[in-house]
C-alpha positions as CSV (number, residue, x, y, z in Angstrom):
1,X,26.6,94.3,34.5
2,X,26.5,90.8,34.6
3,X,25.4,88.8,31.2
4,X,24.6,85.2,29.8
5,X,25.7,84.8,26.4
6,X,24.0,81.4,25.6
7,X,24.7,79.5,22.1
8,X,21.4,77.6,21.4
9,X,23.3,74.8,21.3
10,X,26.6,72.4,21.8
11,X,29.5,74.2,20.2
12,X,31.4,77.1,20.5
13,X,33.2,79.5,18.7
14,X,35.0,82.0,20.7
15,X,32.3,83.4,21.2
16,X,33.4,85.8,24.8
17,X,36.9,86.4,22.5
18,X,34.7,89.0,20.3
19,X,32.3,90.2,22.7
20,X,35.5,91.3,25.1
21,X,36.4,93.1,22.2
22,X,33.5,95.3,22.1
23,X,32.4,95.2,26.0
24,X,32.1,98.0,28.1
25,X,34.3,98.2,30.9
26,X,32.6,96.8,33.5
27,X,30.9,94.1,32.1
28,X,31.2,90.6,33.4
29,X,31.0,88.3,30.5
30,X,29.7,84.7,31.3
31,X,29.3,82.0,28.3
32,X,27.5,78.9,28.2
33,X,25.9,76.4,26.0
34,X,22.7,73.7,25.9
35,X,25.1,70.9,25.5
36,X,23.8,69.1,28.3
37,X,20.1,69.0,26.7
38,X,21.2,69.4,23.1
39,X,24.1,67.6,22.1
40,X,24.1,69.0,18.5
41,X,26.6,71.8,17.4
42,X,23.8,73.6,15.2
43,X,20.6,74.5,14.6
44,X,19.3,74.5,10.9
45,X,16.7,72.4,11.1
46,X,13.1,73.7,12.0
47,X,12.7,70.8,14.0
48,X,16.5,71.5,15.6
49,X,15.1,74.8,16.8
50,X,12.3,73.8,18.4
51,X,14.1,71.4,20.9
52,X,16.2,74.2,21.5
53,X,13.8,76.8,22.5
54,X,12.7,75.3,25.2
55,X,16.2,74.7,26.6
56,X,16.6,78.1,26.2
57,X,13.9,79.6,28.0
58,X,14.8,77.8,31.1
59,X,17.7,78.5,31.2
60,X,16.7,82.4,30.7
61,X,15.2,81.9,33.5
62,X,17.2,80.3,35.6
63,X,19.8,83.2,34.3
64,X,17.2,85.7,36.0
65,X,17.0,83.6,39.4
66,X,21.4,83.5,39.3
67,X,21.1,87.9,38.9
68,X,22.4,87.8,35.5
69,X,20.9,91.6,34.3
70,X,20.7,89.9,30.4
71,X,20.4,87.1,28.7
72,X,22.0,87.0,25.0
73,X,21.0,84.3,23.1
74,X,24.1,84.2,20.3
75,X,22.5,82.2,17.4
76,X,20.8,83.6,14.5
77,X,18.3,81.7,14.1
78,X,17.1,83.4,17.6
79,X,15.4,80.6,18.8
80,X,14.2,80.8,22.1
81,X,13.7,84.4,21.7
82,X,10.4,85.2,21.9
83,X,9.1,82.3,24.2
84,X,12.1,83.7,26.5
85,X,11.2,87.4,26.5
86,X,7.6,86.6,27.0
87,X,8.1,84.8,30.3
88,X,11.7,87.1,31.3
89,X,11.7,90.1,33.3
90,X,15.5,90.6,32.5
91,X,16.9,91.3,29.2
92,X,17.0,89.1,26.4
93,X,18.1,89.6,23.1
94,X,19.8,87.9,20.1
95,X,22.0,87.9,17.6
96,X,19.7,88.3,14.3
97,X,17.2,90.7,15.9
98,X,19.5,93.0,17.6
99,X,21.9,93.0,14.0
100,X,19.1,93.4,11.5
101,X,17.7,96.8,13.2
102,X,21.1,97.9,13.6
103,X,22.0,97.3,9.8
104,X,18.4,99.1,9.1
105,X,20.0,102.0,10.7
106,X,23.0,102.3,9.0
107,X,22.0,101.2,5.5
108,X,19.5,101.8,3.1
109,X,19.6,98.1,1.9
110,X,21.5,95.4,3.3
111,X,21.9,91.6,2.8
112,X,22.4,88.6,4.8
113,X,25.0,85.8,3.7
114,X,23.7,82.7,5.1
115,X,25.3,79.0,5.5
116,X,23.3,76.9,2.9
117,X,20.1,77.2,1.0
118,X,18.3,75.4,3.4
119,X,18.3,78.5,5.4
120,X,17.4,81.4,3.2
121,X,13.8,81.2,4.1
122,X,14.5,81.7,7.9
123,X,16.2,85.0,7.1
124,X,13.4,85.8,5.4
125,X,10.5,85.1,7.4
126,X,12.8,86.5,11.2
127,X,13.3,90.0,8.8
128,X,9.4,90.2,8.0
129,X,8.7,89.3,11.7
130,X,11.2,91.8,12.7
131,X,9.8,94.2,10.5
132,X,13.3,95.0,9.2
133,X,12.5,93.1,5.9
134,X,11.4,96.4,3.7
135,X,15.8,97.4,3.3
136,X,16.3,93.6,2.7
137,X,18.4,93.7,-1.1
138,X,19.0,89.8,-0.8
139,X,20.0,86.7,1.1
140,X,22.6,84.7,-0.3
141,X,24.5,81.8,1.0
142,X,28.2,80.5,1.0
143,X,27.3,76.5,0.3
144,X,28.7,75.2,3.4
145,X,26.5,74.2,6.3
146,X,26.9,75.7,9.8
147,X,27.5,71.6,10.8
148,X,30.3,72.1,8.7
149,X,31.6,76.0,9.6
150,X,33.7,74.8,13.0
151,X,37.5,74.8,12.2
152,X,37.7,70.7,12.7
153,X,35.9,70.4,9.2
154,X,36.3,73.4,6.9
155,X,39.5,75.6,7.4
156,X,38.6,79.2,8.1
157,X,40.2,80.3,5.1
158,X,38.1,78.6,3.1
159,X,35.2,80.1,5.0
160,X,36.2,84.0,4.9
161,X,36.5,82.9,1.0
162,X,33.5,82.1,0.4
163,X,32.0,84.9,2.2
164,X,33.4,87.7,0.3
165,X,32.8,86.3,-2.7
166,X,29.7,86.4,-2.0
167,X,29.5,89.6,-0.1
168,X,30.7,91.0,-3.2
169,X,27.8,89.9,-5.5
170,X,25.7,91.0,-2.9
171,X,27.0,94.8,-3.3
172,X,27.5,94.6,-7.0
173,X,24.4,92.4,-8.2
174,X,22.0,93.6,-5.1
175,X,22.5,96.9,-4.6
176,X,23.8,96.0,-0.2
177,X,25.1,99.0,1.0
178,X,26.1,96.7,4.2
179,X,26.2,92.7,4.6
180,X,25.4,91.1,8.0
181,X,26.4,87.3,8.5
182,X,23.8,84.9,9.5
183,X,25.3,82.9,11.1
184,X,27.3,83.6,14.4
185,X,29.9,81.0,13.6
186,X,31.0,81.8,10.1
187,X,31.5,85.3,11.1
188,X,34.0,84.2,13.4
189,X,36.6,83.9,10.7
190,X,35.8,87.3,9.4
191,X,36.1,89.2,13.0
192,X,39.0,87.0,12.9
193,X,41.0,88.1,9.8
194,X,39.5,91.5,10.8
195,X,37.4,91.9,7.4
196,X,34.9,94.1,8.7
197,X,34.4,95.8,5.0
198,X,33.9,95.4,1.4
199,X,34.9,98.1,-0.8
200,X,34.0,100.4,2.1
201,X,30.7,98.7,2.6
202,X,30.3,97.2,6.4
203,X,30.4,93.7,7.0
204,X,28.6,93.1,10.3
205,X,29.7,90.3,12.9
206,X,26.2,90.1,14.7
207,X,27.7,88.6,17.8
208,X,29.5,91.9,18.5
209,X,26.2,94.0,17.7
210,X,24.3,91.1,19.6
211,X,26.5,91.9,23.1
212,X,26.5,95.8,22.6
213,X,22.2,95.6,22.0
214,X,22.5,93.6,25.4
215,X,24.0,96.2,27.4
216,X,22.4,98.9,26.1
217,X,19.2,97.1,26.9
218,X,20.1,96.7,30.8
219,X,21.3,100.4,30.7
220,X,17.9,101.1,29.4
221,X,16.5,99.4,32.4
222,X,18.7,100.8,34.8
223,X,17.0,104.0,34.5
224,X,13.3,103.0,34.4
225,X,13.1,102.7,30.9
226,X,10.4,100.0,29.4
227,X,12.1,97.0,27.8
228,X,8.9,95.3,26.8
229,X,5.8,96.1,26.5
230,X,3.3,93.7,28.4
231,X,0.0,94.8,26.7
232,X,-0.5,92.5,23.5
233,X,2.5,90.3,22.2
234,X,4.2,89.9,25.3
235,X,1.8,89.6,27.9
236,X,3.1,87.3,30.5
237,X,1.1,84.1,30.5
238,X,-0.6,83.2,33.8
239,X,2.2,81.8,36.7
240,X,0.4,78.7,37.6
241,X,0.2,77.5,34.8
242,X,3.8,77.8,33.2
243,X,4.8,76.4,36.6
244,X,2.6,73.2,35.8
245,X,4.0,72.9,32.1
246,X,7.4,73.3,33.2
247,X,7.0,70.6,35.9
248,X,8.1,66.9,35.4
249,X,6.2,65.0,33.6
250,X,4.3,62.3,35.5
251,X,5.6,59.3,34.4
252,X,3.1,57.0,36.6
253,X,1.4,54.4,34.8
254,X,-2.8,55.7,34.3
255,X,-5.7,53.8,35.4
């Protein structure tokens, strides 16, 4: 099985490293970013993901048109997502959907650390969306912006510090029976250093449940299983007219 992993974004943070780790044999790992549309190395901003989702959905697309079986979009902010699977008839999944049902089923509550407290909200608001929000203890957040998370301006130590301090106010002061990162780059560090627990309580790297979600999803459609419903949410819009608002724009003077 052939897969996109796609960071909504500039950066990277060995990001094909962890999902090898975790792959299936068989499954041929390709990574890319939006670097060449978005030249920022985060999202954050609500603004931020707005430019990227539409990056993102083309290049689901153009993903499908290569034979790529998925598309993983490794950001957990998921943007993209939705406009993505609505068009997509492969595959696509991301890294805060695919983690926060997976945490759901192994935990009776769980928490998410963010980066900052400018993004405790959309943890929130994807969780209520997601419908995974009713086992949601807390969201908490390590101070240090996902702008600041790559290793060229905050040493990984420092960041694996910060998160289990706070992972361990989330278990002790919020009841988590199991953390999950929200953000894909400061749980690098952790996979890193290999701290996948607390005190026995998981700490989940939602990249790694991000790529296993992915291939169980084209497994899923290897056999004739549904991977989306089309009546309601996700019916597709009509052809013609995504065609003529993904064309150029015409840039001829009017009148």
């Amino acid at each position: 099985m052939r897969i996109l992993v796609l960071n909504p974004f500039a950066g990277d943070m060995g990001e094909v490293e962890r999902c090898q780790q975790v792959a299936r044999q068989g499954s041929e790992i390709t990574f890319e970013n939006i670097a060449d549309v978005y030249p920022l190395k985060y999202v954050t901003y609500i603004y931020y993901r707005h430019r990227c989702a539409d990056a993102v959905v083309k290049r689901v697309l153009l993903a499908q048109d290569q034979g790529f079986d998925a598309v993983f979009i490794c950001c957990c902010y998921d943007p993209g997502l939705a406009e993505a699977r609505e068009l997509a008839d492969i595959p696509v999944t991301a890294a805060f959907e695919a983690s926060s049902h997976y945490v759901n089923l192994i935990a009776q509550r769980y928490s998410v650390i963010a980066t900052e407290y400018k993004t405790v909200h959309c943890y929130w608001e994807l969780a209520q969306l997601y419908g995974t929000n009713s086992k949601l203890a807390s969201v908490r957040h390590i101070g240090l912006s996902a702008r600041e998370s790559y290793p060229d301006q905050t040493r990984p130590e420092e960041v694996l510090k910060r998160t289990l301090e706070v992972a361990r106010k989330c278990v002790e002061q919020d009841g988590a029976e199991a953390i999950l990162m929200g953000c894909t780059l400061q749980s690098c560090p952790l996979t890193a250093a290999r701290k996948g627990d607390l005190m026995g309580v998981p700490i989940i790297d939602p990249v790694l449940i991000g790529l296993k979600a992915t291939e169980f999803a084209i497994e899923l459609r290897r056999v004739g299983l549904p991977i989306v419903s089309r009546f309601g949410a996700w019916q597709k819009p009509p052809t013609d007219e995504v065609a003529q608002l993904m064309a150029p724009p015409n840039l001829l003077p009017r009148g």
